[in-house]
matplotlib code that plots the C-alpha trace (Angstrom):
import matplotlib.pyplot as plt

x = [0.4, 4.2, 5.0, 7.9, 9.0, 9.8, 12.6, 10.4, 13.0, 15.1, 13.5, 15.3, 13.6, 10.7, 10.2, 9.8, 6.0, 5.2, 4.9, 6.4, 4.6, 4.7, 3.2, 1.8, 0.7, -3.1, -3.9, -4.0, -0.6, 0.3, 1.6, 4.4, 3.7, 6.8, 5.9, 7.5, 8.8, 10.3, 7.3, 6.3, 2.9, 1.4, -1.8, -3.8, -2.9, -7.0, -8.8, -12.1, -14.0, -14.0, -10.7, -8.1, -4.2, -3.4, -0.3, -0.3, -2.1, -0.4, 0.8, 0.8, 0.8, -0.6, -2.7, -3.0, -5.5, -7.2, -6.1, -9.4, -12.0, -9.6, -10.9, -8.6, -6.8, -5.7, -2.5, -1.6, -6.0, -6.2, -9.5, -11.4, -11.5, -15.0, -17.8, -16.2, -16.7, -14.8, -11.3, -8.5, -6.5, -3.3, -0.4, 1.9, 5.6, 8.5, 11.9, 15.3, 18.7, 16.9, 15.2, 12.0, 9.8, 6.3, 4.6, 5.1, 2.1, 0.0, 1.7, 0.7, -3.1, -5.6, -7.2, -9.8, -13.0, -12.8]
y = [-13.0, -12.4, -10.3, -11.5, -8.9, -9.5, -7.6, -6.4, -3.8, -0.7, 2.7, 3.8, 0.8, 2.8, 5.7, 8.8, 9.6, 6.1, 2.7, -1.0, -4.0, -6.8, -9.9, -12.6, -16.3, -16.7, -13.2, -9.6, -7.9, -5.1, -1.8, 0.1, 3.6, 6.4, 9.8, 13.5, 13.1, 9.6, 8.2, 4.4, 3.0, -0.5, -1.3, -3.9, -2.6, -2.6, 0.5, 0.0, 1.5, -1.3, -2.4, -0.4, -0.6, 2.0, 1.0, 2.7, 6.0, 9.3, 10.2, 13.0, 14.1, 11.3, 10.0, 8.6, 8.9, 5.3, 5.3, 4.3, 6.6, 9.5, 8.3, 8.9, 7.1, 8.1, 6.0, 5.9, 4.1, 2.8, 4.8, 6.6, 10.2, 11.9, 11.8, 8.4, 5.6, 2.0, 1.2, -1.2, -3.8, -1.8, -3.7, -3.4, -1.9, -0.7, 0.7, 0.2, 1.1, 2.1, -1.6, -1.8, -4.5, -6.1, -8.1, -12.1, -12.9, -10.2, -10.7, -14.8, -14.0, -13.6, -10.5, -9.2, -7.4, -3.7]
z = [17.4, 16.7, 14.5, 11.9, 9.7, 6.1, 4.0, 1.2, -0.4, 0.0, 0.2, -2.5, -4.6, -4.5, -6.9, -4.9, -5.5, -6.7, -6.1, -6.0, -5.8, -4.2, -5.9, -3.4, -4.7, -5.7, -3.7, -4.7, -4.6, -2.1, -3.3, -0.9, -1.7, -1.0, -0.7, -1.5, 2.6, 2.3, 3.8, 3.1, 3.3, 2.1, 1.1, -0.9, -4.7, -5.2, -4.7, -2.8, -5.3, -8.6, -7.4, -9.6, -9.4, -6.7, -7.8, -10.7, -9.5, -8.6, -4.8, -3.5, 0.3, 1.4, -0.6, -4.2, -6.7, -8.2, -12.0, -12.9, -11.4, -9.4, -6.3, -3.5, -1.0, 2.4, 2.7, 6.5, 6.8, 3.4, 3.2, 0.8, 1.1, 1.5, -0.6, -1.5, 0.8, 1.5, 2.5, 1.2, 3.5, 5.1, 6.0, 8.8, 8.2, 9.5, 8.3, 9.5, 8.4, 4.6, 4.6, 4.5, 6.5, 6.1, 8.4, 7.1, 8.7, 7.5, 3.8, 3.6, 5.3, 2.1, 1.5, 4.5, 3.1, 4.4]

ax = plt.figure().add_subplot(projection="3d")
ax.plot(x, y, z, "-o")
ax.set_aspect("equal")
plt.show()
């Protein structure tokens, strides 16, 4: 499948160390993460564990702690970092020219179970 990127936002939308989310109809949002090197990540904004906002939990490296419980995420997979188990959905991105992209066909698919 093809796919068709999606202007989501600027880089600089994103707080450096935080999150942005992006609100979808009748399905979970998806949180674009921006760490301390300007890198971007998206994943499903629902931790694997009892489905927090990741959203709303700290970054750092790359990785951010669940709000809820501290678990934490490995951005780049989406997974849990060990003794914690379970993944979120990642979602495909790019960035050109300070833009950044989502996959449209990825962003209008509901949720997959990890």
């Amino acid at each position: 499948m093809n796919q068709e990127w999606q202007v989501i936002c600027r880089v600089d939308d994103i707080p450096v160390l935080g999150a942005r989310v992006v609100a979808r109809d009748s399905k979970p949002d998806v949180a674009i993460f921006r760490n301390s090197e300007n890198k971007i990540f998206a994943l499903l904004d629902k931790c694997p564990h009892k489905g927090g906002p990741l959203s709303q939990g700290i970054v750092f490296g790359e990785k951010v702690a669940c709000p809820l419980h501290n678990w934490n995420i490995d951005l780049p997979t989406g997974c849990a970092i060990a003794p914690d188990v379970g993944c979120t959905q990642k979602f495909s991105l790019k960035v050109e020219a300070g833009q950044v992209y989502l996959d449209a066909n990825e962003l209008s698919a509901h949720a997959v179970e990890a």
